[in-house]
N, C-alpha and C positions, 0 to 999 in steps of 0.2 A: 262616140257614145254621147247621148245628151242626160242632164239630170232636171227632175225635177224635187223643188220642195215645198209641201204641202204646210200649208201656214194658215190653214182656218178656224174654224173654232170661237167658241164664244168667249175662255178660259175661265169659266164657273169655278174654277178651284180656286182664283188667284183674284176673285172680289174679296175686296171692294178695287184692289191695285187695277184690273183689266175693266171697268166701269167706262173708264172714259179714254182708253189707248189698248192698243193690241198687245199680249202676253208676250209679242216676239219681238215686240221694241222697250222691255226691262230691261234693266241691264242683271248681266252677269258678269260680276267682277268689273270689269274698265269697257266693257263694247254691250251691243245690243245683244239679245239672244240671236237673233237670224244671222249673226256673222258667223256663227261655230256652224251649221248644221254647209252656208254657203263655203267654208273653207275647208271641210270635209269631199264635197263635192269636188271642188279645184284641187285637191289633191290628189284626187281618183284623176287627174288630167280631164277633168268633164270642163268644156268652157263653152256649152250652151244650155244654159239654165232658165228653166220656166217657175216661177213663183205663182202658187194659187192660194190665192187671202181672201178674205170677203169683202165683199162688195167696199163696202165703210171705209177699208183700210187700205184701198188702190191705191191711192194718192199719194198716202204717206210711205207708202211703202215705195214709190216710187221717188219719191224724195229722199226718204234716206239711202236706197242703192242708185239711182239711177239704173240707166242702161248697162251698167257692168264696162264698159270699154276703160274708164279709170283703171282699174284692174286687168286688162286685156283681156275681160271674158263678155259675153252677150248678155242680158238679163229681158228678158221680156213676162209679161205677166197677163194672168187671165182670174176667174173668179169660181169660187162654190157659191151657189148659194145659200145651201146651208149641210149642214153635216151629215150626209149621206154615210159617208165608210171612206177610212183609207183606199180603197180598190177605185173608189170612183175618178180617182186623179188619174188615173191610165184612161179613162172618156174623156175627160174633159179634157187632155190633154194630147188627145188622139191626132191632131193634125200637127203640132210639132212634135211628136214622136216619131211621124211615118215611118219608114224603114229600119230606125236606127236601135240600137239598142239601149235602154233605159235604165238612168240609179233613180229610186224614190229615198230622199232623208225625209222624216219629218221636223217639221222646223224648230222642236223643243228639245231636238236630241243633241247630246256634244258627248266628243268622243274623243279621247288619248292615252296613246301608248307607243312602247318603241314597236316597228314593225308592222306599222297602222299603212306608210302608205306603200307599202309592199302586200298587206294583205286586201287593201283596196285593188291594185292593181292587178290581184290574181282574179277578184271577180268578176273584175273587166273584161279581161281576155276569155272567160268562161265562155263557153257557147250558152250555156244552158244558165236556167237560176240559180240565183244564192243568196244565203242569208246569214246571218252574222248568231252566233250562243255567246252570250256572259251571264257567268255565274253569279248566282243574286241568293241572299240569306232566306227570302221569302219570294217562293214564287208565284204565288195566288194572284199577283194584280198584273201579273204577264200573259203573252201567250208562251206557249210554254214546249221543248224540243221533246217527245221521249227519244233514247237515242242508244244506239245499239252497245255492246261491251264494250269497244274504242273507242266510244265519244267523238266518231267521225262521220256517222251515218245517221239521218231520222229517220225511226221507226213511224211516227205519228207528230199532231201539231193539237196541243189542246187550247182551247182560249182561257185565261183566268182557272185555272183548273181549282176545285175545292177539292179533289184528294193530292195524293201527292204523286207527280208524273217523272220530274225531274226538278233539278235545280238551274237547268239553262233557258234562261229568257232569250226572246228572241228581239233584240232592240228594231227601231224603228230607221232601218238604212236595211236597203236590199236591190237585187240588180237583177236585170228581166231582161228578154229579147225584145222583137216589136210584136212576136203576137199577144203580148200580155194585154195588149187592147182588145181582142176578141175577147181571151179567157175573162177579163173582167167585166164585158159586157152577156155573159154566159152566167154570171152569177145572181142568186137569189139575196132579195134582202134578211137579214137575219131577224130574230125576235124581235130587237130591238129597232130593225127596219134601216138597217145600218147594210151596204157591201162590203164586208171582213175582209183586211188583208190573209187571216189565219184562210179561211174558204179557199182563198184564189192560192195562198200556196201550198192548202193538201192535192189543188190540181195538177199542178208541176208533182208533188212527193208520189202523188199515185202515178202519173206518166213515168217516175223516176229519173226526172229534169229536172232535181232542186238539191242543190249543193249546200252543204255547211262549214261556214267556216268560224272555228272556236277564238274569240279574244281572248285571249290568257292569263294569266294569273299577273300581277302587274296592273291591266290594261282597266281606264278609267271609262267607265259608260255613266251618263245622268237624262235621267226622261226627266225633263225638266216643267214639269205642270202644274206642281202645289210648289209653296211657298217653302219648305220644308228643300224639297229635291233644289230649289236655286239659288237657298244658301249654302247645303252641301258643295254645289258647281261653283258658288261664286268663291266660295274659302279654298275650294281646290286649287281653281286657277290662280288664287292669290298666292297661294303656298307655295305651288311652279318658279311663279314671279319672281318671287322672294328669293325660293333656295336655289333655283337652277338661270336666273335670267330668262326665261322662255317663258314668253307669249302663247295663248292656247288660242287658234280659232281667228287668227288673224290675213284675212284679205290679201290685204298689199304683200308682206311677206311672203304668201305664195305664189301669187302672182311673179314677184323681182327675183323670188330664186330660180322659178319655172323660165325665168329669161321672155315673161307674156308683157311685161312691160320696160323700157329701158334706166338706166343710172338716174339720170335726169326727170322721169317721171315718176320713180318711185321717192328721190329726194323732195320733189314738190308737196306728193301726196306729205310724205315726213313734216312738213316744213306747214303746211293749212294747220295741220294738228299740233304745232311745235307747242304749246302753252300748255299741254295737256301729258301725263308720262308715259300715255299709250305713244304720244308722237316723238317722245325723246329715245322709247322702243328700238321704233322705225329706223332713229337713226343712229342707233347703236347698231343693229342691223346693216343698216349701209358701210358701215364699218369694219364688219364681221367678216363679211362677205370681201368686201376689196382684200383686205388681210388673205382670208382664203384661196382667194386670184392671188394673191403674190407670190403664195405658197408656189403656189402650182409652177409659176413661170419657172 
């Protein structure tokens, strides 16, 4: 399975901050935004990742990930050029997709809870599509699940609904086959002249190819786009930090536990960042982990 994440945008909610740098190189809490939405993907075991930014913001985005191999994953990048619709990343992104089957995060999303990469894993192995419900106080600025009396099945998908449909959002991480590149180029621009991810997955809901799976009660989701939503994520992550020792949305750690990079590489990476308490983390981490191996022996 390959992932991609859609990092474009001009982020108009977060002027004057996005003026003169991309929304997805703010930080939240101690790393950039783009590392939560990349460390979601690496936990779904996806380790060939396409990043699509605009134009402007190639470079640097290329500088701050490189090619991914730090990490034992791939990173290659391509471009919008300007803000068509979520849907449009399945065209643009139609020659490394080929055959395989696809995650889209978007790149302002972050996401935690126990059972996250077990219910990533279930989407994986899905033949068919899926998409994720968390429950949110106000559902009007979402698209939105209706969903049958088990809260296992959509009946319908509404965009921003103004009456009241349901209370499950449908976050921005979802998992497709490889024809999602047709059905996306099968799609009409909407009013606002945008291709809607909601459009392309009443396709699948009306084939009755699109799965739902519920984040639970617990489970932490942030669309992270106004100012507002990325101090909520940043005091969250901080609060983790604090009470549990655990880092949210971190790279290298999946990486060195997934066994994608070795002892000695992961201590390096520790070791660039040593001056910093993301990198003292790390190698707490390195620590954890050997303990755990000892366990075992």
């Amino acid at each position: 399975m390959k992932g991609i994440i859609l990092a474009g945008g001009s982020g108009t909610r977060m002027r004057p901050m996005t003026k003169a740098t991309n929304k997805h190189f703010l930080p939240v809490y101690d790393k950039p935004m783009i590392y939560y939405p990349l460390a979601t993907l690496m936990l779904a075991h996806i380790r060939d990742i396409l990043i699509i930014c605009n134009p402007c913001d190639l470079d640097d985005f290329k500088q701050m990930l490189g090619d991914g191999s730090q990490w034992g994953i791939k990173i290659s990048y391509t471009t919008q050029q300007k803000a068509n619709g979520i849907a449009e990343a399945f065209i643009i992104g139609e020659e490394f997709i080929g055959d395989d089957k696809v995650a889209l995060i978007l790149g302002d999303n972050i996401f935690f809870g126990h059972g996250f990469s077990e219910s990533l894993k279930k989407a994986a192995q899905n033949d068919d599509a899926t998409v994720f419900g968390f429950y949110v106080r106000d559902p009007s600025a979402f698209g939105v699940a209706k969903l049958d009396k088990t809260n296992s099945c959509i009946l319908d998908l509404v965009e921003k609904p103004t009456e009241y449909v349901s209370h499950y959002a449908i976050p921005g991480l979802y998992f497709y086959g490889p024809e999602v590149v047709e059905i996306a180029k099968s799609l009409k621009p909407s009013p606002r002249g945008e291709l809607e991810i909601t459009d392309l997955n009443k396709l699948y809901l009306k084939d009755r190819t699109l799965n739902f799976i519920e984040l639970r009660r617990g489970f932490a989701w942030f669309d992270g786009g106004s100012p507002d939503a990325m101090l909520d994520a940043s005091n969250y992550v901080s609060m983790v930090d604090k009470r549990q020792g655990l880092r949210i949305g971190c790279p290298e750690e999946v990486a060195f536990r997934y066994g994608w990079i070795s002892d000695e590489e992961f201590l390096k990476l520790a070791d660039e960042l040593s001056t910093s308490g993301y990198g003292q983390y790390l190698k707490e981490v390195a620590g954890i982990v050997a303990e755990e191996r000892q366990r075992k022996v």
